[in-house]
Structures are given as C-alpha cells and as structure tokens.
C-alpha positions as CSV (number, residue, x, y, z in Angstrom):
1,X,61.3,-89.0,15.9
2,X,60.0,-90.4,19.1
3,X,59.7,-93.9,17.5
4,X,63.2,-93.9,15.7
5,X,65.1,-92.6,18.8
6,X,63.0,-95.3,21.3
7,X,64.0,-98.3,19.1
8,X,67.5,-97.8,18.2
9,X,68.1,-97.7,22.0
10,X,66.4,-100.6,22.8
11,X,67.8,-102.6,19.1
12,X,71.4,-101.2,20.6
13,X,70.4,-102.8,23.7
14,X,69.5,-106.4,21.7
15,X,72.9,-105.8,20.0
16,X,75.2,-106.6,23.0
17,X,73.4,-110.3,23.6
18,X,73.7,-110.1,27.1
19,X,77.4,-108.7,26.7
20,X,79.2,-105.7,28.7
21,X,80.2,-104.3,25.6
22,X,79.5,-104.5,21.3
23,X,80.5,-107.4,19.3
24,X,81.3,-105.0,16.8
25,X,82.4,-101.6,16.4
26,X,80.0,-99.0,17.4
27,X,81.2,-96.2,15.0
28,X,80.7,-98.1,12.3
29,X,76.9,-98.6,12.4
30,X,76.6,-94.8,12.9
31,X,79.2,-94.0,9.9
32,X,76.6,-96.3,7.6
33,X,74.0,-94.4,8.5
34,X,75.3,-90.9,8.2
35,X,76.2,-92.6,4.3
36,X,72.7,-93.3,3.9
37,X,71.8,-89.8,4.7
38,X,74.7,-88.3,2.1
39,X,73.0,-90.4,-0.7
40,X,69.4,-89.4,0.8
41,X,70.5,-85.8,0.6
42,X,72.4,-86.1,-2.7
43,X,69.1,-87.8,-4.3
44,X,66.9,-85.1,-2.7
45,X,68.8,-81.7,-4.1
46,X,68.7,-83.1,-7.3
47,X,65.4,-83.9,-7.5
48,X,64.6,-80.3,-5.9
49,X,67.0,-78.8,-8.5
50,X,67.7,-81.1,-11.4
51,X,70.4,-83.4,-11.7
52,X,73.4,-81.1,-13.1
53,X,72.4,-78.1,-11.5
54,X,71.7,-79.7,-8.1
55,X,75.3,-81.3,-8.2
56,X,77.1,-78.1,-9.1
57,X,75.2,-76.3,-6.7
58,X,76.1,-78.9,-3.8
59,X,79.1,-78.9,-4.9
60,X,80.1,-75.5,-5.1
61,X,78.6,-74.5,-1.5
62,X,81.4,-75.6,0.6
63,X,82.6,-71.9,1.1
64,X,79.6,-71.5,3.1
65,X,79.5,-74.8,5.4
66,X,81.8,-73.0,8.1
67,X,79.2,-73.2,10.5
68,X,78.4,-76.5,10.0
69,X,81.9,-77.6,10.4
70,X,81.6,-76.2,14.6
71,X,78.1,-77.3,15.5
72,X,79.0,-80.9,13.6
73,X,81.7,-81.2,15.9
74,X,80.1,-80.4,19.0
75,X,76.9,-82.7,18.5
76,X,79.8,-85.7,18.0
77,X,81.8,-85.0,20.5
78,X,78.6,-85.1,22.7
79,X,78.0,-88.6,21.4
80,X,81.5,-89.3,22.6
81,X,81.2,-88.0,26.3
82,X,78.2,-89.6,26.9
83,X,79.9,-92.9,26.1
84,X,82.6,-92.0,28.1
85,X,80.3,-91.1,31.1
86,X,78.3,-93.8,31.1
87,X,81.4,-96.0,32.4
88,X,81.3,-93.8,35.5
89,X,77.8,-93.5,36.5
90,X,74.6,-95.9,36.5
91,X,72.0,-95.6,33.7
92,X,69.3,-94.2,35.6
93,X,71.8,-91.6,36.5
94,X,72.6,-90.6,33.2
95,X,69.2,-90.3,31.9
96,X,68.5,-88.2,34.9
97,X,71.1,-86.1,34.0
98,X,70.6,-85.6,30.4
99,X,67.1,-84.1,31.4
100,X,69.4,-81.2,31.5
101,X,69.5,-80.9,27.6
102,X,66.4,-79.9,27.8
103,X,66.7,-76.6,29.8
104,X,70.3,-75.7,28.0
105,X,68.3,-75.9,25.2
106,X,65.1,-73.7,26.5
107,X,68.1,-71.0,27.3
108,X,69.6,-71.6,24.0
109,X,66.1,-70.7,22.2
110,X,65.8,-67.7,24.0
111,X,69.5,-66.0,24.1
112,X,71.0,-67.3,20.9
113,X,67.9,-67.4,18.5
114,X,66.7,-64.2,20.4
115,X,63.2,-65.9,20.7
116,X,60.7,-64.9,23.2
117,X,59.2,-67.5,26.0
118,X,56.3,-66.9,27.8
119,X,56.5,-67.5,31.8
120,X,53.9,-70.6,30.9
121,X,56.0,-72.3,28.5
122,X,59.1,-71.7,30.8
123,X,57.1,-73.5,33.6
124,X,56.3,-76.4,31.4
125,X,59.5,-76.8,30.4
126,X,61.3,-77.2,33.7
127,X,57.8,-79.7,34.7
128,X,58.6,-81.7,32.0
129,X,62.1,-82.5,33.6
130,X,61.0,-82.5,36.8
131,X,58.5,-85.1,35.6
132,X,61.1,-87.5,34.0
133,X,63.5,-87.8,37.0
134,X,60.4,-88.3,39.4
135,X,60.0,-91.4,36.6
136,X,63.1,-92.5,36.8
137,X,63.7,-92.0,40.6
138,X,60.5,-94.5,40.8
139,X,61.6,-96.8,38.7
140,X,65.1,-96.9,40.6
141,X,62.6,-97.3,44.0
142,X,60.6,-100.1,42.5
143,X,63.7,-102.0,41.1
144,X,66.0,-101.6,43.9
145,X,65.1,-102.0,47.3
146,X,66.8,-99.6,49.6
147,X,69.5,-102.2,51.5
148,X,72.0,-100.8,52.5
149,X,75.7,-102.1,52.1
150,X,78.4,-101.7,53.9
151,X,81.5,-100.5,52.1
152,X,85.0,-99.7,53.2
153,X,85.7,-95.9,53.0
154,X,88.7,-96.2,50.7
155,X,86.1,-98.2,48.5
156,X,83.3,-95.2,48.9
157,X,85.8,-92.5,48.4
158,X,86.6,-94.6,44.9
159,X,83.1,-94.8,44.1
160,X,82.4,-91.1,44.9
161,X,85.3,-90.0,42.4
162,X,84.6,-92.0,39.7
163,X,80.6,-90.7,40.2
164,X,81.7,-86.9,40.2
165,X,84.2,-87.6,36.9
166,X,81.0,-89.0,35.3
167,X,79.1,-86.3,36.2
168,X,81.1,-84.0,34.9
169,X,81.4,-85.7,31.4
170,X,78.0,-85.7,31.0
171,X,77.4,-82.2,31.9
172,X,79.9,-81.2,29.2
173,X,78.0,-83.3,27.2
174,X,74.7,-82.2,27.2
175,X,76.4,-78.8,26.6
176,X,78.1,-79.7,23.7
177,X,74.6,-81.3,22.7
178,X,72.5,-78.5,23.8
179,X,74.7,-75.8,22.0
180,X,75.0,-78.0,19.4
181,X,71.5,-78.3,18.5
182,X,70.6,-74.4,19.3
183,X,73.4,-73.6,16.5
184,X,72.0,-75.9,14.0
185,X,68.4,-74.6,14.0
186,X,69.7,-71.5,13.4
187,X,71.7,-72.4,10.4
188,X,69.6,-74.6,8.6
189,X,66.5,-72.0,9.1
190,X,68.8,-68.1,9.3
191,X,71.9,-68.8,7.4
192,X,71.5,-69.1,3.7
193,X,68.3,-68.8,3.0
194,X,68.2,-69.1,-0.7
195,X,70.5,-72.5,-0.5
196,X,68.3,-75.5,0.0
197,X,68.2,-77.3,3.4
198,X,68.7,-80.3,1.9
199,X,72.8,-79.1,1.0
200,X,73.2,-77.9,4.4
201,X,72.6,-81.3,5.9
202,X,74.5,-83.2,3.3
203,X,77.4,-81.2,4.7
204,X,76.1,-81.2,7.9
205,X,76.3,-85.4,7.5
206,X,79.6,-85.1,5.9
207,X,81.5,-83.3,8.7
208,X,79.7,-85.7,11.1
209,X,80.6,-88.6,9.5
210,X,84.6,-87.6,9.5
211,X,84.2,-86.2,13.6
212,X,82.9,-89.8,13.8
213,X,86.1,-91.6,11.8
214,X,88.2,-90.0,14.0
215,X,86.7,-90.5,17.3
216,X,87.1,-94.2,16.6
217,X,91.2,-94.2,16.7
218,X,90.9,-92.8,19.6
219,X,90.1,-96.0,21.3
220,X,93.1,-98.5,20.1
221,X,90.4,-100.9,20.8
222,X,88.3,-100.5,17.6
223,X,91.7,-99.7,16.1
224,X,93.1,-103.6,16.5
225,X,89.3,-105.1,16.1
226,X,88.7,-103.5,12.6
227,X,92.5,-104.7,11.8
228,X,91.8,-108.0,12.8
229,X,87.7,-108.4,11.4
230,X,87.7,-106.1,8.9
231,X,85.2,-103.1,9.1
232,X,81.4,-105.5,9.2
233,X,83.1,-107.3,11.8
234,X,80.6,-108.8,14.3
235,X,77.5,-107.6,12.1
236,X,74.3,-109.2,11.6
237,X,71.3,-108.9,10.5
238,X,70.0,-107.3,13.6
239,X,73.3,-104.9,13.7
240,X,71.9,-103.7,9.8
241,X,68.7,-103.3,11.0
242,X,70.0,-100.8,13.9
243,X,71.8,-99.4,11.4
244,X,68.9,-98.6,9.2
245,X,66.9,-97.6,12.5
246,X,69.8,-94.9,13.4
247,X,69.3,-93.8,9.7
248,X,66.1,-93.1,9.8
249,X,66.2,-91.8,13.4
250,X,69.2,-89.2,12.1
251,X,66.6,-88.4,9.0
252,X,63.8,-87.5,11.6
253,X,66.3,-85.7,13.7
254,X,67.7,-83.1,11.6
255,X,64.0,-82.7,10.2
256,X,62.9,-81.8,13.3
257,X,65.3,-79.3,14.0
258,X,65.4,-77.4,10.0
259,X,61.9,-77.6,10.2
260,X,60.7,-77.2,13.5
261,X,63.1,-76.4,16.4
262,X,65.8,-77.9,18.3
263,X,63.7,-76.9,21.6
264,X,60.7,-79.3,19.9
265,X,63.1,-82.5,19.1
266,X,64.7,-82.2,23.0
267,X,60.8,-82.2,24.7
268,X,59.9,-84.8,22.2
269,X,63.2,-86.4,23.4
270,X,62.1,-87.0,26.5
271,X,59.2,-88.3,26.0
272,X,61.5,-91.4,24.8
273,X,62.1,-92.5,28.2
274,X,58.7,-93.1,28.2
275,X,58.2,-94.9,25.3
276,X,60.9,-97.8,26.5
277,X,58.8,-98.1,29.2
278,X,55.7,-98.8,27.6
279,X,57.4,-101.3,25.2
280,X,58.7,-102.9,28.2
281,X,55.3,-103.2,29.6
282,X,53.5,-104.3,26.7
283,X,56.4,-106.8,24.9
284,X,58.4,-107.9,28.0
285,X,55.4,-107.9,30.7
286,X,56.7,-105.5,32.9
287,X,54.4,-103.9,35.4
288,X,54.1,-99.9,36.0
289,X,52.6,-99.2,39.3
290,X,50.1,-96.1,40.3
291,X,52.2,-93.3,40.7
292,X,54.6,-94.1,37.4
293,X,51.2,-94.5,35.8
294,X,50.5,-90.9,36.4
295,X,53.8,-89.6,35.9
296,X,53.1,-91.2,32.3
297,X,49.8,-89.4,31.9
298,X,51.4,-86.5,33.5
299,X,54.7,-86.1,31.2
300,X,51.4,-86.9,27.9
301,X,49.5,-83.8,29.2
302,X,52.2,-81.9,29.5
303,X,53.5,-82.5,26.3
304,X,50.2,-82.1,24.6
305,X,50.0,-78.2,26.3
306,X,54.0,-77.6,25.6
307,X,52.4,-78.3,21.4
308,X,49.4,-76.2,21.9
309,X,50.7,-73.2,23.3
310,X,53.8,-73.4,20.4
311,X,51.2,-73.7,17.3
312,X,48.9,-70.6,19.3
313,X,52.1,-68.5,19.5
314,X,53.1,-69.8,15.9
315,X,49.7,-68.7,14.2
316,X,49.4,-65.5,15.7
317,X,49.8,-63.0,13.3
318,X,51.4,-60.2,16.3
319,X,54.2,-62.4,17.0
C-alpha cells in the first residue's frame, strides 16, 4: 500500500514533464484503472464461486449496494476537492493539512464502528500527525529561507482569501475522505456477511468509476480536449504505467480497508510522505539533515508501536 500510493505520486509527478498541468486528461488514467479492478473482481468471484454461479450472484446483488452508492460518492468527491484545493494553497500546505484524515478517521473508528481505543493508541495517533507536519514544516525551513517580501495589502488580502478558500476545500475533503473510508470498512466487513467481499468492491469500483465520468464534464476543459484527442489523448507509455500503478495502488487500498481497517490504511498513509522523501534522497541526491533524520526514525517507531499495540488488542481473547 505504502509502495503503490508513494509511486503513483511521484509517476503523476514525472507525468506533467515540467508542465503546470497534464498533457492528458486526468480522469481518464483513474477510470482505466477502476476497469482493471471490475475485471480483477469479476475474475475473482468466479473463481471463489464458479463461473455461472459467481456471475448470477454478482449480478443479482445490486439491491444490496445502497451503501456503496453513498460512501463511493464521497471518497470521489474527495478526490475532486483536493484538486480543487490544491490551486489555492502550496503543497506543503496541503499535505499538512491532510494529516487531518488521520484523526477524522481515529473518531470515525471509535463513534461509527463503536470500537474501543485505548488512551495509548489515541496518543500515538495524534504523535503520528504531529510528527509529519514537524517533517514537513522542516522541509519548508530547509527549502525556503525565511526572506521576507514585501507585498501590497490589496495583494495580501488576495493571497489571504484565496489561502482560507483552499483551506476550506480541503477540510471538506478530508471529511468526505475520512467518512468515506469509516463507512466502507464497515460495509465490506458488517453489511452482508454471507456475500463475498470481492462483489462489494466490484460495485464499489463500479459507482466510483461513474462519480468519476461525471466529475470530468464538470471541467469544460477535459470536455473540448477529449473532443479534440480522443480519450488516450496525450498518453504514453509512462501515463500506462501510472495507470497500472493507480491500479494496483486502488487494489491494495480497498484490501486494506475490507481486510484490515480504514484507521490502518490512513497511518500507513502517512507514512508515504516519508517514503518520497527517501526516494528523493537515494534516486535524486537529495540531502535530509539531523533533525528530519529523526523525525524519520521517529514517525518508523511510532508506526511500529501504533502495529504492535493493534495485533496485542487483536489476539486477545477478552476483547
């Protein structure tokens, strides 16, 4: 999960070529890949079930996908405000900011899924956010040095506004993400339980894949670029090998959460931010100095103790 989600950001990165925006259209690459998972699905219930009897049964369990339907929605509509808000705010803002997921997600586990925390876990928890912004503040330090500029106030006043509107995006975002996520995990492992996970996330895919299709006419944009170069327009090979990245990061996703917890894949999420920054250190030569060094170590213990205390609460028979 941690591998997937690392390199499709930094592939997406590779994708722009030096570019403000795509060469292609975005939604596209992620419609593929939500395909790959229908046909992943598909071929997984009827091996689980047989071919005939897997495709009725898959067929036939639409009535039930309600839920699916909501918490479908609200993951891609999270994808789509955190687009939107990161043409207000700076990058080291936003990951700052999504650090949030992380809590939303904590409270989720324990008032929607009605699961117990200790005080411990709680603690490590809000240190493992606390951790990551210290990271990125750091990083933000190291990069830019603190000169000052002068701006006009009309021009600050601008800037301000357009700050608090991206804030503000991404907050609904990560709520729409964090609720998203929470209602999910209960789905795939409460809801149902005699229907095969593998059906629930075929529909799960399915709904996503539609949310997706029509977030993309919403920019007129991808509208008149798919028009004018067709659907594959500006792919290439390094665009289909994103593609297949987000695939199997979407496959590691929704594993994590059926079989594990949403409150496992959002630590192990953050733990991305770290992982870009040791690719950047060992494939572009970047340097880390002392104290992001130990923030590194830090945000590794922490995640080690976050696993240890869940499999000791997980094997004990009393709970």
């Amino acid at each position: 999960f941690i591998a997937t989600k690392s390199a499709v950001s930094l592939m997406l990165q590779e994708c722009k070529r030096g570019h403000d925006e795509y060469p292609f259209v975005v939604q596209t690459v992620s419609v593929c890949a939500f395909l790959l998972q229908l046909v992943f699905y598909a071929w997984q219930t009827t091996y689980e079930l047989g071919c005939i009897h897997g495709m009725m049964t898959l067929l036939s369990a639409w009535k039930d996908m309600a839920p699916a339907v909501f918490y479908s929605t609200l993951v891609a509509l999270s994808g789509l405000l955190q687009t939107i808000s990161q043409n207000y705010i700076d990058a080291s803002s936003y990951i700052v900011l999504m650090q949030l997921v992380l809590v939303l997600v904590a409270f989720g586990d324990r008032f929607i899924l009605k699961k117990e925390t200790k005080f411990v876990l709680w603690c490590l928890i809000f240190l493992q956010t606390g951790i990551v912004i210290c990271y990125v503040n750091e990083s933000v330090h190291k990069t830019v040095p603190g000169a000052a500029t002068v701006k006009s106030h009309s021009t600050q006043s601008t800037v301000s506004l357009m700050q608090a509107v991206g804030i503000v995006v991404c907050i609904c975002a990560e709520c729409c993400s964090a609720s998203g996520a929470v209602l999910q995990q209960k789905f795939l492992q409460v809801a149902k339980p005699g229907l095969p996970v593998s059906i629930k996330l075929w529909y799960q895919h399915l709904f996503g894949a539609a949310v997706i299709i029509l977030t993309t006419f919403f920019e007129p944009g991808n509208v008149e670029r798919i028009m004018q170069h067709g659907v594959f327009g500006g792919w290439d090979r390094q665009v289909f090998l994103t593609m297949l990245c987000l695939w199997l990061y979407a496959l590691a996703a929704s594993s994590v959460t059926a079989y594990l917890s949403a409150l496992t894949g959002a630590m192990s999420a953050v733990m991305v931010v770290i992982a870009i920054s040791l690719f950047e250190v060992f494939y572009r030569g970047k340097a880390l100095n002392a104290p992001q060094i130990f923030l590194i170590a830090a945000l590794v213990m922490n995640s080690v103790a976050y696993v240890q205390l869940k499999e000791r609460r997980h094997s004990d028979p009393k709970r």
